[in-house]
N, C-alpha and C positions, 0 to 999 in steps of 0.2 A: 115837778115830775108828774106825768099823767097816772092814773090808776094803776098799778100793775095786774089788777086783775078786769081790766079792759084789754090786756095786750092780744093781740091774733096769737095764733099758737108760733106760726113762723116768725111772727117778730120776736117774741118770746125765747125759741130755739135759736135765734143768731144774739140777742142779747147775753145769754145762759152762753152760748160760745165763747163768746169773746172774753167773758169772765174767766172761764176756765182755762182757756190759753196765758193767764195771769197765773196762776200755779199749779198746772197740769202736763204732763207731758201729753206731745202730739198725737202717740198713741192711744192715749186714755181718752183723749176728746175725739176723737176718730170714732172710737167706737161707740162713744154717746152718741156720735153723731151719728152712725151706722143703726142705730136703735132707734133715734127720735124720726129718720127718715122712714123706718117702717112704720110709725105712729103715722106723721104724716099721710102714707097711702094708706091707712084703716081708716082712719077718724072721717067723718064729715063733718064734725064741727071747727066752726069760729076758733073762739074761745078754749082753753085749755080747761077741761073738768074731769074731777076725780074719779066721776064715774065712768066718764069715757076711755082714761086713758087703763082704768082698772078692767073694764072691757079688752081693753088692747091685749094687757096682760095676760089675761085668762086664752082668749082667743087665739094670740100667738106666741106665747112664752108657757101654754098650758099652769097658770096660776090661777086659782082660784082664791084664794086666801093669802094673804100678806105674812098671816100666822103658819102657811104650812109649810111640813119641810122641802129643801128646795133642791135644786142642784146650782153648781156656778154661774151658770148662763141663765137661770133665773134670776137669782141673787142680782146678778150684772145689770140685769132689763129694770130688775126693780131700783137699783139703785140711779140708773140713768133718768126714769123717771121720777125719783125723789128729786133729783137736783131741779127739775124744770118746776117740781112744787112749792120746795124751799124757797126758790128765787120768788117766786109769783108774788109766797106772802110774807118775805122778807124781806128783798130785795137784795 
């Protein structure tokens, strides 16, 4: 298996699907998937980085800190993107 942390972010985002379609209902991958596509039109980067996509966070989820308190739809953003992290460096 290639590096997982060479994956493009989009290859990344349809492997991390296809996972989740294994024990997730449709709607919950839906709406990761409703999140990573706003990732998608922010980011200019390759590569999936923590700093970029914590960028994302702040910029369109108004999160600044992973520690501060949040509301649902933050919580959600953050969680959506923990999975695309977890996978990268777990696989």
């Amino acid at each position: 298996m290639e590096s997982s942390r060479n994956i493009c972010i989009e290859d990344l985002i349809n492997r991390v699907e296809n996972e989740l379609h294994k024990y997730h209902t449709e709607s919950t991958v839906r709406h990761y998937r409703e999140i990573w596509n706003r990732y998608l039109k922010y980011t200019s980067e390759c590569v999936f980085n923590e700093s970029d996509w914590m960028a994302f966070l702040n910029e369109a989820f108004g999160i600044a800190s992973l520690s501060d308190k949040r509301t649902r739809r933050q919580s959600q953003a953050i969680v959506a993107m923990r999975v695309l992290k977890e996978y990268l460096t777990e696989g």
